[in-house]
BADRENDO-204563 format. One record per residue (C-alpha): residue number from 1; x, y, z; residue in one letter. Coordinates in nm, 4 decimals. Example, Ala and Ser with C-alpha at 12.3 -4.5 7.8 and 13.67 -1.06 7.14 Angstrom:
BADRENDO-204563
- i|px|py|pz|aa
- 1|1.2300|-0.4500|0.7800|A
- 2|1.3670|-0.1060|0.7140|S
//
This chain:
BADRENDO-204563
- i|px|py|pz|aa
- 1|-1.1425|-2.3551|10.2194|X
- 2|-1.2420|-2.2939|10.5731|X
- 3|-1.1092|-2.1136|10.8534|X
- 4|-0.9088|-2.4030|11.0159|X
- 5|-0.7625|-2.4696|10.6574|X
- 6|-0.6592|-2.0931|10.6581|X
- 7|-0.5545|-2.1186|11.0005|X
- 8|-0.3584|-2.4063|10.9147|X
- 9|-0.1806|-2.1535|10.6266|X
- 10|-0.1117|-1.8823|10.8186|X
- 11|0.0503|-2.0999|11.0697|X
- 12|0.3097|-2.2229|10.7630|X
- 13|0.3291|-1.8629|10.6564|X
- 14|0.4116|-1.6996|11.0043|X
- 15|0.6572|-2.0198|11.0602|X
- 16|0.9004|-1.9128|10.7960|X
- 17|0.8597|-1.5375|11.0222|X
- 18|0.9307|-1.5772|11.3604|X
- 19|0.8758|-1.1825|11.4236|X
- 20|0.5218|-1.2942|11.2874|X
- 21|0.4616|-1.5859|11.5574|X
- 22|0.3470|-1.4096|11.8273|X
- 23|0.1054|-1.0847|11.6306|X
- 24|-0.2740|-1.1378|11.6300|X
- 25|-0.3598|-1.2684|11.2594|X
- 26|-0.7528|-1.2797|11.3216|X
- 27|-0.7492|-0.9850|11.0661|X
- 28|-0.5197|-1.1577|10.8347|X
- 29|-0.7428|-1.4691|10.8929|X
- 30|-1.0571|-1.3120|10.7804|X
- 31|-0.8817|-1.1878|10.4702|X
- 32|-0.7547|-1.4778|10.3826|X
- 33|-1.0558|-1.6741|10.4312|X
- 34|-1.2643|-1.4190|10.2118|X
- 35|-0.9966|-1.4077|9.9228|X
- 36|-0.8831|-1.7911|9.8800|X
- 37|-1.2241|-1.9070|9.9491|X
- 38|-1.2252|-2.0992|9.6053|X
- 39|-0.9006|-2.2762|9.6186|X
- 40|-0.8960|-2.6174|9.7315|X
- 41|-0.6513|-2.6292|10.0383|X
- 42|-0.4302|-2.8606|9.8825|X
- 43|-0.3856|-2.6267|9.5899|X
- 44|-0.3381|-2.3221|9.8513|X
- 45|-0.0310|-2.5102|10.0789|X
- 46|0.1697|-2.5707|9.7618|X
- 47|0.1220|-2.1694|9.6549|X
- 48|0.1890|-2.0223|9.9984|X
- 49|0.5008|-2.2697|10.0238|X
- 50|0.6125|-2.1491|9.6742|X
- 51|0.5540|-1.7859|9.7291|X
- 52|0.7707|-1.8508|10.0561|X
- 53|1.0293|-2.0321|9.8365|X
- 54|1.0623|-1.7011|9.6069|X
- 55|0.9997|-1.4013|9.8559|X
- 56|1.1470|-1.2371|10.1700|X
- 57|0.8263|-1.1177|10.2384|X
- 58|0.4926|-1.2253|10.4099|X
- 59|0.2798|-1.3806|10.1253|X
- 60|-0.0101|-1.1432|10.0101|X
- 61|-0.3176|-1.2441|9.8807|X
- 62|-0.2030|-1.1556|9.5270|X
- 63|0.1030|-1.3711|9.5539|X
- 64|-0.1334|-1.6910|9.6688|X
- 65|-0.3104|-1.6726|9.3816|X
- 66|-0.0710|-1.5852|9.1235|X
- 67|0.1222|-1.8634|9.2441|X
- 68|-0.1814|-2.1007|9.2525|X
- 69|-0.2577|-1.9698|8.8873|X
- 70|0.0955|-2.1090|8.8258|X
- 71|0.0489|-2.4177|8.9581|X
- 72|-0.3516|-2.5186|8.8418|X
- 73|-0.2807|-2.4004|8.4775|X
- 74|-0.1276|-2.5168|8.2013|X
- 75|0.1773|-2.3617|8.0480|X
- 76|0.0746|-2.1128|7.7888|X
- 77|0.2749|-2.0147|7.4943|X
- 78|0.5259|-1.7372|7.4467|X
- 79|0.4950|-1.4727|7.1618|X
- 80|0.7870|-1.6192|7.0067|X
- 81|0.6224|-1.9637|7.0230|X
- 82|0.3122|-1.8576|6.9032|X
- 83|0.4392|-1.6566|6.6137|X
- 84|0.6358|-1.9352|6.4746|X
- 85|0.3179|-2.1392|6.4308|X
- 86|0.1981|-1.8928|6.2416|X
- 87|0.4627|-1.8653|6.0391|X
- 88|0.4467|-2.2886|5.9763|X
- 89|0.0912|-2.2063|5.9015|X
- 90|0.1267|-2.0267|5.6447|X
- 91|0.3828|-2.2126|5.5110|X
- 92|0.1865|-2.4739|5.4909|X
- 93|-0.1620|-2.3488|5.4118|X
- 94|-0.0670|-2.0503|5.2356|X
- 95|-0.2931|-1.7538|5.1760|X
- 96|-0.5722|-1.8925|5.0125|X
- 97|-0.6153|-2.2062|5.2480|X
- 98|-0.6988|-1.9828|5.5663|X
- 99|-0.9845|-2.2200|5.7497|X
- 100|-0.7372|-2.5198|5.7396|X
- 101|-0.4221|-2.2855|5.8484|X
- 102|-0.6479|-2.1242|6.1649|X
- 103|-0.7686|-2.4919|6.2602|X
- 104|-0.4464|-2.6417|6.2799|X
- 105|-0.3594|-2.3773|6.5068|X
- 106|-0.4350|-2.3503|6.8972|X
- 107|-0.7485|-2.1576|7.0029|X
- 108|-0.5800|-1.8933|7.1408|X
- 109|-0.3045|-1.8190|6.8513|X
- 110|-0.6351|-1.8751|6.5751|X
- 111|-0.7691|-1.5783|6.7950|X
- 112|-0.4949|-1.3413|6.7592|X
- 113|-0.4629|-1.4198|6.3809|X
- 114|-0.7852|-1.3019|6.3243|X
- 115|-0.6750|-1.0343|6.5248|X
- 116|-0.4286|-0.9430|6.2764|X
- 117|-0.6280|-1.1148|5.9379|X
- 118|-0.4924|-1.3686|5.7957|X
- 119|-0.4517|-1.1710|5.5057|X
- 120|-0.2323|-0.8986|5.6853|X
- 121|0.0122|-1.2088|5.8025|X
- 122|0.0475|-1.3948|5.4527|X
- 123|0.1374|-1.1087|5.2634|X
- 124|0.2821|-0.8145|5.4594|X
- 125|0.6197|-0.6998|5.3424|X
- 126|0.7867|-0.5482|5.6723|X
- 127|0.7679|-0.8971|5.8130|X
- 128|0.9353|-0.7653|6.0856|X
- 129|0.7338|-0.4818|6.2526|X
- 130|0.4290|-0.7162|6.2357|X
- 131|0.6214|-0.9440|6.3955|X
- 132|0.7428|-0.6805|6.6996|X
- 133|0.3322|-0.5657|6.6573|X
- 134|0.1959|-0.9408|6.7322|X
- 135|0.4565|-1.0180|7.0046|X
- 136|0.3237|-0.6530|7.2115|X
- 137|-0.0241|-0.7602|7.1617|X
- 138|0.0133|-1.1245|7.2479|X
- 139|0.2156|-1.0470|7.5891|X
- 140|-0.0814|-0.8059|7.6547|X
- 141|-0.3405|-1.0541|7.5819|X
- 142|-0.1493|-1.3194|7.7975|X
- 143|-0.0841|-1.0610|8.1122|X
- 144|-0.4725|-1.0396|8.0605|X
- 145|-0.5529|-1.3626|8.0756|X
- 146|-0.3170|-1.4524|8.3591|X
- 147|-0.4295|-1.1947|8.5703|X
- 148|-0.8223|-1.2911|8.5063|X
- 149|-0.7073|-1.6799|8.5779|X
- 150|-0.5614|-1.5123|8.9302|X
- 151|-0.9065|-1.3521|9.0669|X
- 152|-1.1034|-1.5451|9.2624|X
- 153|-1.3882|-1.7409|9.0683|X
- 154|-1.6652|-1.4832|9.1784|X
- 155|-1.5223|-1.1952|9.0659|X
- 156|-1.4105|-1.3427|8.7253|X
- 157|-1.7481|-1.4598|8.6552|X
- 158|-1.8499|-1.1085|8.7332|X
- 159|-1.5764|-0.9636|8.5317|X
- 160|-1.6767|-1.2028|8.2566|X
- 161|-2.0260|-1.1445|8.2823|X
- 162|-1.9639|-0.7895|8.1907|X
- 163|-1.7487|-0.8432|7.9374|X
- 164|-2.0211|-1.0749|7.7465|X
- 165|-2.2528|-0.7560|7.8289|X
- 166|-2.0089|-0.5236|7.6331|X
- 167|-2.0062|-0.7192|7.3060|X
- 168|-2.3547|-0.7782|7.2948|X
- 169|-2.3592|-0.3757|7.2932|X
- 170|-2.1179|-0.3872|7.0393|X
//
């Protein structure tokens, strides 16, 4: 974006806060223009005007581009989802057809399985605790992911970058 753009969503901002109208936002501005830099304006109106739907305060950065997060991505699964394809998996597949079970499964669920092993999942007796173990690792995984997906693009590549360093180490 550039700095009319950003000028153009502060001035939607500071309309839903008349206190707001008459302050100097240069500062804010230059902020702004820094940290939203990679989202297309169109993209930014529709956050700020959602984060202004759903708070009583002035939007921060962070609540730009969680909201814009919200709105560019696609909606992810919940653990409960997630589990019960698992659990259709291995109906299906059963324990000795593990290749087919993880490729019928989304990317992301195939991931955490082999988190877990396959293995562990088919034939684990306390069904249960594995079941309260996968949902705390997959809403940690997803707070992960959502909060990478809510960084601006340079600093995720750098944050990726490093992680891609780390498991070559490994």
């Amino acid at each position: 974006m550039n700095r009319k753009e950003i000028i153009n969503l502060l001035g939607i901002a500071t309309a839903n806060f008349p206190n707001l109208q008459q302050k100097e936002m240069k500062p804010t501005a230059i902020l702004w223009e820094k940290a939203l830099a990679d989202i297309p304006y169109e993209v930014a109106e529709k956050a700020v005007i959602k984060v202004l739907s759903t708070s009583k305060f002035f939007p921060t950065i962070a609540e730009i581009r969680d909201a814009t997060a919200q709105i560019t991505q696609p909606r992810t699964l919940d653990a409960i989802e997630a589990w019960g394809m698992i659990v259709q998996a291995i109906r299906k597949y059963g324990y000795y057809n593990q290749g087919a079970a993880l490729q019928s499964l989304p990317e992301d669920v195939a991931e955490m399985v082999k988190r877990f092993t396959w293995r562990e999942l088919c034939l684990s007796e306390n069904v249960e605790t594995l079941r309260a173990q996968f949902r705390m690792a997959w809403e940690t995984q997803s707070k992960r992911t959502n909060e990478l997906k809510a960084l601006p693009t340079e600093i995720r590549l750098l944050l990726e970058g490093a992680t891609q360093n780390i498991k070559r180490i490994e």
